[in-house]
KOLMIZA-929723 format. One record per residue (C-alpha): residue number from 1; x, y, z. Coordinates in steps of 0.02 Angstrom, whole numbers, plus 50000, padded with zeros to 5 digits. Each point is the difference from the previous one (the first is absolute). Example, Ala and Ser with C-alpha at 12.3 -4.5 7.8 and 13.67 -1.06 7.14 Angstrom:
<sites>
SITE  1  50615  49775  50390
SITE  2  50069  50172  49967
</sites>
This chain:
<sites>
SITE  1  51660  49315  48568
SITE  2  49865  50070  50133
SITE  3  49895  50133  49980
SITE  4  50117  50099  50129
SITE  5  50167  49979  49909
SITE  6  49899  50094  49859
SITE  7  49921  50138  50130
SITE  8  50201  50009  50035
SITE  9  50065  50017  49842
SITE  10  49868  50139  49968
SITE  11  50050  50117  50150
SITE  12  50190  49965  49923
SITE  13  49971  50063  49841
SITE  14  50069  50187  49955
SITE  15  49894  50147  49963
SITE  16  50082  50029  49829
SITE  17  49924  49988  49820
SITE  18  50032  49825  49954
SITE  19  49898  49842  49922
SITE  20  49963  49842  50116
SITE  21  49964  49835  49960
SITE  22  49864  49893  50073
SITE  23  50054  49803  50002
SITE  24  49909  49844  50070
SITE  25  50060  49838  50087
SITE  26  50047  49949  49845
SITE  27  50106  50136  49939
SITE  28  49901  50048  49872
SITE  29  49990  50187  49972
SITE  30  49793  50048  50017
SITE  31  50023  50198  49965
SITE  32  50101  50123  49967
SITE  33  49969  50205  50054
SITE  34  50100  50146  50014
SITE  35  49982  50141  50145
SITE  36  50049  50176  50036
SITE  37  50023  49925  50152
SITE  38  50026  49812  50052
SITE  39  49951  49975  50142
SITE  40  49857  50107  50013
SITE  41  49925  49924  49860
SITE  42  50042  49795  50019
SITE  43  49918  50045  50186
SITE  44  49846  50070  49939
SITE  45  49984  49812  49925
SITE  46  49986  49920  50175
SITE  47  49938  50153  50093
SITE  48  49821  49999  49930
SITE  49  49852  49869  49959
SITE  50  49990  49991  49803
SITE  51  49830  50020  49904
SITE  52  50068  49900  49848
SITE  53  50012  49811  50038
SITE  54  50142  49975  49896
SITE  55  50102  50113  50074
SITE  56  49956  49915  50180
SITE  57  50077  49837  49925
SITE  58  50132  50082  49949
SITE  59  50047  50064  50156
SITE  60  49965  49828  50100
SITE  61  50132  49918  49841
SITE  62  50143  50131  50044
SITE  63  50128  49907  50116
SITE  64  50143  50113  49940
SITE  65  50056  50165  49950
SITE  66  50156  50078  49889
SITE  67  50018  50181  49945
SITE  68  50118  50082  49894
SITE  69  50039  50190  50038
SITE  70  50016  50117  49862
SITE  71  50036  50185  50011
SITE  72  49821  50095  49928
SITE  73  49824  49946  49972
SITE  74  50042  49995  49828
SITE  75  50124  49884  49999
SITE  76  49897  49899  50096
SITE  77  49856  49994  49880
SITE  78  50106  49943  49864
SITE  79  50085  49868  50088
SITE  80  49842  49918  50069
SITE  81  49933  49994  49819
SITE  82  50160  49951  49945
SITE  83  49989  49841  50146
SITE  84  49811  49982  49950
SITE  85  50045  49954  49813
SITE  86  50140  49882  50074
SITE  87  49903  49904  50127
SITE  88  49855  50034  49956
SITE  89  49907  49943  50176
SITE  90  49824  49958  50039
SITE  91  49932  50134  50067
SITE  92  50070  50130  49887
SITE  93  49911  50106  49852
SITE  94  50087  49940  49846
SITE  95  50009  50125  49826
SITE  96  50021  49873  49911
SITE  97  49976  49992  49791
SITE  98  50043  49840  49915
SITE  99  49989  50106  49823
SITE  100  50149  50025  49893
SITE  101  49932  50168  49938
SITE  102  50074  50077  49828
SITE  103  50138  50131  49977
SITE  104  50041  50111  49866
SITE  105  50190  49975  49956
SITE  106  50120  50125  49915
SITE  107  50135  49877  49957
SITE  108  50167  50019  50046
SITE  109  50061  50001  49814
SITE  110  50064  50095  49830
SITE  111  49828  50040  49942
SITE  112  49902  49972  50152
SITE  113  49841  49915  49980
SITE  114  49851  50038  50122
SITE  115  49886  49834  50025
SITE  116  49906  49932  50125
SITE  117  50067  49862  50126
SITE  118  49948  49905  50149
SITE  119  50171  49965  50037
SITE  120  50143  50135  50076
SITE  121  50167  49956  49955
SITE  122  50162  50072  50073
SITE  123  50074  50051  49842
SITE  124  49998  50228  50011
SITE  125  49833  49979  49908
SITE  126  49847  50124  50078
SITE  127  49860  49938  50062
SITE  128  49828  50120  50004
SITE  129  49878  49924  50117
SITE  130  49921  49873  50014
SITE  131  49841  50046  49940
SITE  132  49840  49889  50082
SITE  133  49886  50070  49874
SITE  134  50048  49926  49820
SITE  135  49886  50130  49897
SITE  136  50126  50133  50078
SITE  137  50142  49922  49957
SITE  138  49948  49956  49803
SITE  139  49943  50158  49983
SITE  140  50178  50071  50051
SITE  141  50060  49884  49889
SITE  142  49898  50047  49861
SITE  143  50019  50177  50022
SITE  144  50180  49981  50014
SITE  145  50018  49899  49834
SITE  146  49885  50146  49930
SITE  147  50126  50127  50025
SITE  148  50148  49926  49991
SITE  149  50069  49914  49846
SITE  150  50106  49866  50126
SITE  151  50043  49845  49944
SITE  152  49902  49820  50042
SITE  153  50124  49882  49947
SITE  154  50132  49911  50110
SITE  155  50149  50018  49905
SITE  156  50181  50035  50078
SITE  157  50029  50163  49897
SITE  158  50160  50005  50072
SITE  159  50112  50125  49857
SITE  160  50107  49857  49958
SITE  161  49831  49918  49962
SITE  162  49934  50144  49900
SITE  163  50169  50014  49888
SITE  164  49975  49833  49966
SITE  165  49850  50037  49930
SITE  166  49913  49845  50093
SITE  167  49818  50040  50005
SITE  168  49891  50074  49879
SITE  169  49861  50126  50037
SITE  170  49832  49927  50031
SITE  171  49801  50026  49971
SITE  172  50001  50131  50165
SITE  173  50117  50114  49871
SITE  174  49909  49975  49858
SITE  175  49842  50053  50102
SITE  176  50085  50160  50061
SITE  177  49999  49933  50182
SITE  178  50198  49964  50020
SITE  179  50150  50122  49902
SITE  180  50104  49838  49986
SITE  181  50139  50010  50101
SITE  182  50033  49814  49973
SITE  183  50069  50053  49843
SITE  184  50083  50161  50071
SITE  185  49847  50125  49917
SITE  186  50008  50093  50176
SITE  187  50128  50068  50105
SITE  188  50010  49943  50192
SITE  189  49972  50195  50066
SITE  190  49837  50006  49933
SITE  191  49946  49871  50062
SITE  192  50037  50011  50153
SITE  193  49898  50152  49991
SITE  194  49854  49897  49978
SITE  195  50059  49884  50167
SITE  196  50013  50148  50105
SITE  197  49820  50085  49950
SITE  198  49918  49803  50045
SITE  199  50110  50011  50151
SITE  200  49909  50163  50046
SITE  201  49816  49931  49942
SITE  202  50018  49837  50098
SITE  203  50043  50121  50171
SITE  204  49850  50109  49958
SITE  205  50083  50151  49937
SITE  206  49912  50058  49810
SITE  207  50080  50159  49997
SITE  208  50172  49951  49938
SITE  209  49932  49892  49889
SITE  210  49877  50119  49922
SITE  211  50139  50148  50004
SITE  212  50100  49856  49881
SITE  213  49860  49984  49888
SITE  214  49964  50196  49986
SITE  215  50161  50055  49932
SITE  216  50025  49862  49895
SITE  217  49816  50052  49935
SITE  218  50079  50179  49989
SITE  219  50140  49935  49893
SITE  220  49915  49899  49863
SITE  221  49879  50170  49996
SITE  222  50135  50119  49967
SITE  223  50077  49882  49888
SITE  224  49819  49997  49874
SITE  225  49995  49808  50067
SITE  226  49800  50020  50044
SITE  227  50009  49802  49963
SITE  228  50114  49971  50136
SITE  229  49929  50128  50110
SITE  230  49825  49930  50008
SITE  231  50055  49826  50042
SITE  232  50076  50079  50161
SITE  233  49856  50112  50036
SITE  234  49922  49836  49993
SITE  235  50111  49927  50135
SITE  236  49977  50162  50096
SITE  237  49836  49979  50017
SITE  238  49995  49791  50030
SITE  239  50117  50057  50128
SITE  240  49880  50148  50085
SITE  241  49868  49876  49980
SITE  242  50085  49884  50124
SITE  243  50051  50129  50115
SITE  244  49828  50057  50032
SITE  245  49928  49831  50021
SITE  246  50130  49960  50137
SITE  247  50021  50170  50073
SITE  248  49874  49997  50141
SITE  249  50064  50137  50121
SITE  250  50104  50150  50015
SITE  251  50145  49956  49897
SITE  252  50118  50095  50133
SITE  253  49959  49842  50104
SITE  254  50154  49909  49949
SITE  255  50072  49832  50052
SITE  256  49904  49977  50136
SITE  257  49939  49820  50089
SITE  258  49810  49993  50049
SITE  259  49913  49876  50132
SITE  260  49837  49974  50068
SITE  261  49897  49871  50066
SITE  262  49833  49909  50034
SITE  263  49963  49864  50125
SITE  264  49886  49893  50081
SITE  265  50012  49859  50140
SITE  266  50103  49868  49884
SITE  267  50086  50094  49871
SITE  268  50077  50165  49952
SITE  269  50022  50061  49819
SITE  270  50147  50124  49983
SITE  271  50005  50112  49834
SITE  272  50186  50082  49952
SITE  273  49990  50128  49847
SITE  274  50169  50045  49945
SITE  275  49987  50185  49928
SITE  276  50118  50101  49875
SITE  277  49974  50168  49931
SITE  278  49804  49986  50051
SITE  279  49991  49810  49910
SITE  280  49964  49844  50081
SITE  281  50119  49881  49935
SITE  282  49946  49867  50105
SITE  283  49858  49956  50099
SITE  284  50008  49828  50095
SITE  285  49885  49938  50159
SITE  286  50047  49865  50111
SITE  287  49878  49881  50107
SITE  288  50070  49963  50183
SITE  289  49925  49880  50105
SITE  290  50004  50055  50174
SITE  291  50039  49847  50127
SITE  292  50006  50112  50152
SITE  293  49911  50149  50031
SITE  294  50111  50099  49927
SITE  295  49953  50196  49954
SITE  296  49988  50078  49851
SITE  297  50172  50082  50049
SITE  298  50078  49858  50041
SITE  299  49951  49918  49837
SITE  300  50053  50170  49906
SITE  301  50165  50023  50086
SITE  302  50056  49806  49903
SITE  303  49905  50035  49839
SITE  304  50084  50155  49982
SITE  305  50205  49935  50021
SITE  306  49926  49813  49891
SITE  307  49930  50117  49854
SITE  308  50121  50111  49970
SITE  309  50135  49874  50015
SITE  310  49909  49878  49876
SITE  311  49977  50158  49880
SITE  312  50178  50078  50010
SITE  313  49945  50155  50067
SITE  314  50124  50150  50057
SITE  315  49857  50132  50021
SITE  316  50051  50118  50136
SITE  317  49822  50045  50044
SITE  318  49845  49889  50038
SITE  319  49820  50060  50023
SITE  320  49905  49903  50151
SITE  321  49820  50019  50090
SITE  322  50085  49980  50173
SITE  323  50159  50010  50052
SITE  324  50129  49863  50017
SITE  325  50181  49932  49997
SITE  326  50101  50004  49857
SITE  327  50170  50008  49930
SITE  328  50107  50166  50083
SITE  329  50029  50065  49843
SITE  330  49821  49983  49932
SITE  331  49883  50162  50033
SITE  332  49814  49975  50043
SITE  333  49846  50106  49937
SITE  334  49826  49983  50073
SITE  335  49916  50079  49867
SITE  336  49840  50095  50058
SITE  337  49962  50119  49864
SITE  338  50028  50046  49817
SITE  339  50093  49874  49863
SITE  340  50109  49905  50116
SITE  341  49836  49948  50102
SITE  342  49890  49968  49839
SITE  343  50143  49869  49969
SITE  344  50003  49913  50179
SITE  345  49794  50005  49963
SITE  346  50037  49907  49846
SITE  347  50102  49863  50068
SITE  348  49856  49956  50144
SITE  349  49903  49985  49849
SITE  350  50105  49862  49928
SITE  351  50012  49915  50142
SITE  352  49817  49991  50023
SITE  353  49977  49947  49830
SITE  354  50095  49869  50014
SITE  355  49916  49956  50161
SITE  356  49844  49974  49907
SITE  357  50062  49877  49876
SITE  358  50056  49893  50113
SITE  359  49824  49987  50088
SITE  360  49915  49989  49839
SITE  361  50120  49868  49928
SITE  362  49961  49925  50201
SITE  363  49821  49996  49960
SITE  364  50016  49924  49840
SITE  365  50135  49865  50021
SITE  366  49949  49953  50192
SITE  367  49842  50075  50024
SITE  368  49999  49921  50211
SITE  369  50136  50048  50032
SITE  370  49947  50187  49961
SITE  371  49853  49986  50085
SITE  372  50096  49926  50159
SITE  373  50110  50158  49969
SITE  374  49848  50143  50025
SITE  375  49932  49885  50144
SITE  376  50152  50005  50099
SITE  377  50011  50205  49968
SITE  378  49810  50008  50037
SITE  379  50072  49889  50188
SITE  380  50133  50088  50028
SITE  381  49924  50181  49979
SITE  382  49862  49976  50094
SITE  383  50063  49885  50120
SITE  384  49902  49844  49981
SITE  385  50068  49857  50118
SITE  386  49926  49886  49832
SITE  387  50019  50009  49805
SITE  388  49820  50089  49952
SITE  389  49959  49859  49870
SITE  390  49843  50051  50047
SITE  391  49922  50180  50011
SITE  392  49804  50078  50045
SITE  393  49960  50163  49982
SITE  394  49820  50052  50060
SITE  395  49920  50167  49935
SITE  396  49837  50091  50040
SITE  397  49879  50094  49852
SITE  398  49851  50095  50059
SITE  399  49946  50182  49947
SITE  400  49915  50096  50125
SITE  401  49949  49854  50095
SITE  402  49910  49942  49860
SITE  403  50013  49789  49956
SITE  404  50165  49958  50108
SITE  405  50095  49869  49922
SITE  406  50175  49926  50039
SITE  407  50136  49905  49902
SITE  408  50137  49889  50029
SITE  409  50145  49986  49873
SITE  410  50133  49824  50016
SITE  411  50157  50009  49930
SITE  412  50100  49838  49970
SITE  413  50183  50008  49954
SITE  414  49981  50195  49984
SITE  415  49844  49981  49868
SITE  416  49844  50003  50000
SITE  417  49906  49848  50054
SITE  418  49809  50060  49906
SITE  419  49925  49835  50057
SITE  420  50042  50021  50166
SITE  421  49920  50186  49997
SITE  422  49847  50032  50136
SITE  423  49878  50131  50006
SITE  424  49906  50048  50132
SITE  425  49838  50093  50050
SITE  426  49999  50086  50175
SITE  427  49858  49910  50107
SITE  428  50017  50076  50177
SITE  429  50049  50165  49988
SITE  430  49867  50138  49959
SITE  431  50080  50167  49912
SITE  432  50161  50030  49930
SITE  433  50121  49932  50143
SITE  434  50173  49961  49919
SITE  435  50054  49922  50154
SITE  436  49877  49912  50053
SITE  437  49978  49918  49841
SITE  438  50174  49950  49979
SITE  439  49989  49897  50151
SITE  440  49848  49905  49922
SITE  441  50071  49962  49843
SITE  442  50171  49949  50098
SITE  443  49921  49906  50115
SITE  444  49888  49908  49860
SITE  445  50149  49965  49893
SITE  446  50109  49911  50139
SITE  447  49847  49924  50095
SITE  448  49959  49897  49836
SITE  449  50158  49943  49964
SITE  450  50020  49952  50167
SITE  451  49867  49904  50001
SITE  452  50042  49924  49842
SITE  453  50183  49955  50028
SITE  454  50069  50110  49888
SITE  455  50161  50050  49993
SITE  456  50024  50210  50073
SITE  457  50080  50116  49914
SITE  458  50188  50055  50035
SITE  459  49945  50179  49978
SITE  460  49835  50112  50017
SITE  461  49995  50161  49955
SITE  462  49850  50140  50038
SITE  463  49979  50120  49889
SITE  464  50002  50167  50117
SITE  465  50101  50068  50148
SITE  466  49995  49971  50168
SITE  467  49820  49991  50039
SITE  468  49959  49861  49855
SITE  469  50184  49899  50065
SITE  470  49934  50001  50167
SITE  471  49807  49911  49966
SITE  472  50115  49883  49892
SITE  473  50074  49970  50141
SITE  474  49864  49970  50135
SITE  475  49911  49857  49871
SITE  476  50152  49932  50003
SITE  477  49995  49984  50193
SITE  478  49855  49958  50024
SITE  479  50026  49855  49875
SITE  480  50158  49933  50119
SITE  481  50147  50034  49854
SITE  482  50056  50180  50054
SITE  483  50174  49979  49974
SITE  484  50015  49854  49880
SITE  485  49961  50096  49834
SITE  486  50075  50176  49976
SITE  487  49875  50135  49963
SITE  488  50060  50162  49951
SITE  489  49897  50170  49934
SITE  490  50034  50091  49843
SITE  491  49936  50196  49997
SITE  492  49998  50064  49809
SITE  493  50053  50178  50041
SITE  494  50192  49967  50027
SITE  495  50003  49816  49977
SITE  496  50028  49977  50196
SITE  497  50001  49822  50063
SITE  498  49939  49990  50183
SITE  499  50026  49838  50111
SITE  500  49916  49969  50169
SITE  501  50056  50096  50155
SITE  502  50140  50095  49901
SITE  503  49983  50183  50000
SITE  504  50085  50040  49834
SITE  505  49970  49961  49841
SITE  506  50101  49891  49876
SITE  507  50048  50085  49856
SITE  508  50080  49885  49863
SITE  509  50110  50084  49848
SITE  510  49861  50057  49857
SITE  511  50082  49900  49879
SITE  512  50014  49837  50082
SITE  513  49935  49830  49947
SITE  514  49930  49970  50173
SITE  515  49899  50174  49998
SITE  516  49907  49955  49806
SITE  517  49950  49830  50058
SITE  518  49917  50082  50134
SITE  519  49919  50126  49903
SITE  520  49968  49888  49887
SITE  521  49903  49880  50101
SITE  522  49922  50188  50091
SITE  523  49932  50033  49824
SITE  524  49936  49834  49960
SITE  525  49896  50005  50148
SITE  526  49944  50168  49965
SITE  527  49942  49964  49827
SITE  528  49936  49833  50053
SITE  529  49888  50077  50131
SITE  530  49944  50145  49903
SITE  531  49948  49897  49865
SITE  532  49870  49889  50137
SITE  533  49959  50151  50077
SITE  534  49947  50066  49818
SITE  535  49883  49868  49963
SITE  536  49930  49977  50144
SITE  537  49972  50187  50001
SITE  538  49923  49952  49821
SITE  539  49891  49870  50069
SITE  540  49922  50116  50122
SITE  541  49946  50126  49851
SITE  542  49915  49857  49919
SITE  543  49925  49947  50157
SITE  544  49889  50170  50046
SITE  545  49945  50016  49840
SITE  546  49936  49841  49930
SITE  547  50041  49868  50125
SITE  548  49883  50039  50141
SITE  549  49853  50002  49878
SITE  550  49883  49857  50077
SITE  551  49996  49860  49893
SITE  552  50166  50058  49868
SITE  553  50138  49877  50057
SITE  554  50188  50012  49927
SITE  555  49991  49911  49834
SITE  556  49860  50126  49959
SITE  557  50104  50137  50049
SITE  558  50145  49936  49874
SITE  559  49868  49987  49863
SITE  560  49930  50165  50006
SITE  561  50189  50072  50008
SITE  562  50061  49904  49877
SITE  563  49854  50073  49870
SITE  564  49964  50176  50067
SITE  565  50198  50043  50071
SITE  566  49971  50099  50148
SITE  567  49866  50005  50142
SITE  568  49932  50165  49927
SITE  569  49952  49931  49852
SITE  570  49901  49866  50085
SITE  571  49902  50139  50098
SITE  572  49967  50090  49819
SITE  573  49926  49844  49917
SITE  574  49813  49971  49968
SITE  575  49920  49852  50050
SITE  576  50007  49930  49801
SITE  577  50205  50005  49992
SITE  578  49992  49921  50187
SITE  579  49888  49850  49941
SITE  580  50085  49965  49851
SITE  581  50167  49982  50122
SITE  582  49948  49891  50156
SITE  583  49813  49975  49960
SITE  584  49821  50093  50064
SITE  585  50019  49947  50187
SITE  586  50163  50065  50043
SITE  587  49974  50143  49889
SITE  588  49836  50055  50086
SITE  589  50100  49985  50159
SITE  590  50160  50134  49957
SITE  591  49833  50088  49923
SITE  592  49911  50021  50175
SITE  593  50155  50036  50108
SITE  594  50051  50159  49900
SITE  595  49829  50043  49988
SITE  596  49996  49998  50201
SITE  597  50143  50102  50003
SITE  598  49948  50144  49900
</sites>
């Protein structure tokens, strides 16, 4: 088809919630969306350029378009993730997790057993979970088996079975752990006592389970069995123990679904904390890979219908950052004070956590391809028409006007290149002129390379604002490559970055990669320059004191340091301690020019 038979079947389409479906010449589906409105929102693909390349292929690919009309946003949002998982097209965020992660099963049986499974089975059993943390779910399990004396075995203890007298009792009974009902030592009703306090533990909710446990403490205590009544005090207290270890907020917050997220240019990680009774009984984060430039609400809005789905949730409340679609019957909180936003705080937490690890296992597995990663921010941030593989960044040290010296920092692959480091001292400009000695050093840096064939940098920066930026920029005139190497300014006071001829600042987010390579390479050339500027400063001492004596050169100078320590000692000295140091001659010499001075 044409591009107009597409234009066409855009003005056609209704202005109703709905999903479309982008196809090309093929047939093949490339994405999926929904809309509050259809038509608005396919139009807004062909109405406007694109920043994100991808998505301009992806518009030149689409040679067809199908929609399906639904009757809310809601419904809409779980059909296109419900299409998504089906087709699963191109172009399309995919939540997708390959792991079979474990359940807790109550078995559909006489005698239930409660054991962990990977595998769900249509059989009346209940399932608890799953649970992507395994220390959670053993220590469930362990507490569980702690308080409850449930059997381990697998044994049809069917009553005809039982009668029969077809099993005997095992170590577990001998050890106290199981009352034998394989042998008919308990009776069903109490045990199913025991099934409905787990029940109640594995949804979050202690209380019943600890109201069991207190009047059956109560009970043995009336009835002089202190034995008895310690062992369950003992289970009380495992129990408490638990409860405050997992209880993390107000424990009014009850069955409620929390989501929050954390994002950069090529992925988003999505945290869901499933809450009962002021416990988080799950905590699981997802990493999306974004293939558009999709938003952080956009990428929410799919997480949020995938997770609860894959995790059986029915929680009528969810607790968000921002607001967006879900399910009608589904209530949403932004949180912005108190427990409920301590919570949602929590969860961001996670997510960045998890972000992280993943850069650190980056760095560690494929240690390019993180550096390509923090290039490509550092590009697209400060809007670099090249990948800065390599950086300068040129600082000036003097103290009132006193020894100006200038240093230039290179960074290679975002680190520091120390071999490549230059230091300068200031050779035409008299007094403490900032300016004009940036445009010196600048102009010295690029003229030799020039000269030399070297390769420029992608990326200079000045250390200073506006004034410092703009001498960078006149070396780099007058040297004929204005224009092919960005030069920016940093000023320390708010971390503004200033580019030529642009009135405002750029501020980048205080927490970004881009920013603390920056400062980073800032600092470097801060320390670097101070340190030159130091000993040259040093040199200059040494130099009015002993130096300009006629006839006491530099090794003599080291000599008499090296035994006496400082300068003042040498002036204190008699001629005797002098001569046995650098002999009669020299010694008569630092003899007559203090005399002179007195």
């Amino acid at each position: 088809m044409k591009v107009n038979s597409v234009e066409l079947q855009v003005k056609v389409l209704p202005s109703s919630p709905g999903v479309y479906q982008y196809y090309d010449k093929e047939g093949n589906i490339l994405y999926i969306g929904k809309a509050k409105n259809l038509k608005r929102r396919v139009a807004s693909y062909f109405n406007k350029n694109h920043d994100s390349a991808r998505l301009k292929i992806l518009v030149r690919k689409i040679v067809a378009i199908k929609h399906i009309v639904v009757n809310t946003e809601s419904d809409a949002l779980l059909l296109e993730n419900t299409l998504i998982k089906k087709h699963q097209p191109r172009y399309n965020i995919l939540l997708k997790d390959d792991k079979s992660y474990p359940w807790i099963c109550i078995k559909k049986e006489r005698f239930p057993r409660v054991f962990y499974t990977r595998r769900l089975i249509k059989d009346g059993s209940e399932y608890f979970g799953p649970y992507t943390n395994g220390r959670v779910l053993n220590a469930l399990l362990n507490l569980i088996r702690e308080l409850y004396p449930i059997r381990t075995c697998n044994y049809d203890l069917s009553e005809v079975n039982i009668n029969k007298g077809k099993y005997k009792v095992c170590l577990e009974y001998h050890l106290k752990k199981c009352k034998g009902p394989c042998e008919g030592f308990e009776n069903i009703e109490e045990y199913q006592q025991y099934i409905t306090s787990i029940r109640n533990i594995l949804k979050g909710n202690y209380k019943e389970a600890i109201r069991f446990f207190v009047k059956k403490m109560n009970e043995y205590a009336q009835n002089m069995e202190f034995e008895q009544a310690q062992e369950i005090k003992d289970k009380i207290d495992a129990l408490s123990d638990y409860q405050s270890k997992s209880t993390v907020v107000n424990p009014k917050i009850n069955n409620v679904d929390v989501f929050n997220i954390e994002s950069d240019d090529s992925y988003a990680y999505v945290n869901y904390l499933q809450i009962f009774h002021g416990a988080i009984v799950r905590s699981h984060t997802t990493e999306v890979k974004k293939k558009l430039a999709e938003t952080d609400a956009e990428i929410l809005e799919l997480a949020i219908v995938e997770l609860r789905e894959r995790f059986k949730s029915l929680a009528k409340e969810v607790y968000l950052p921002f607001p967006v679609s879900v399910q009608d019957n589904v209530k949403i909180t932004l949180p912005q004070l108190g427990d409920k936003r301590k919570i949602l705080d929590l969860s961001l937490r996670n997510a960045k956590y998890t972000r992280q690890e993943r850069f650190k296992q980056i760095k560690i597995i494929d240690p390019e391809k993180h550096i390509k990663r923090i290039l490509g921010q550092i590009q697209k941030d400060l809007r670099l028409p090249k990948l800065p593989i390599h950086m300068e960044c040129f600082d000036n040290s003097n103290i009132q006007g006193t020894n100006p010296v200038a240093a230039c920092v290179v960074f290679k692959n975002a680190k520091p290149s120390k071999k490549d480091y230059r230091k300068f001292n200031i050779k035409t400009v008299e007094g403490p002129n900032d300016f004009a000695s940036m445009e010196e050093v600048v102009y010295r840096r690029y003229k030799r390379m020039l000269d030399e064939g070297e390769e420029l940098p992608q990326l200079i920066i000045v250390d200073g604002g506006k004034g410092q930026l703009s001498s960078g920029l006149k070396a780099l005139e007058d040297l004929g490559i204005r224009g092919k190497v960005t030069i920016v300014g940093i000023a320390k006071r708010l971390e503004e970055i200033f580019y030529p001829e642009d009135k405002y600042p750029l501020y980048l987010d205080k927490k970004s990669e881009s920013l603390k390579v920056i400062q980073h390479m800032r600092n470097e050339a801060h320390r670097f320059g101070i340190t030159f500027h130091r000993d040259k400063r040093s040199k200059a001492a040494l130099e009015t004191e002993l130096d300009v004596i006629p006839g006491i050169g530099e090794k003599t100078t080291v000599e008499l340091l090296k035994h006496f320590r400082s300068v003042k000692r040498v002036k204190q000295a008699t001629k005797k301690e002098l001569i046995e140091v650098i002999g009669n001659s020299k010694a008569q010499k630092i003899v007559d020019y203090y005399l002179q001075k007195q």
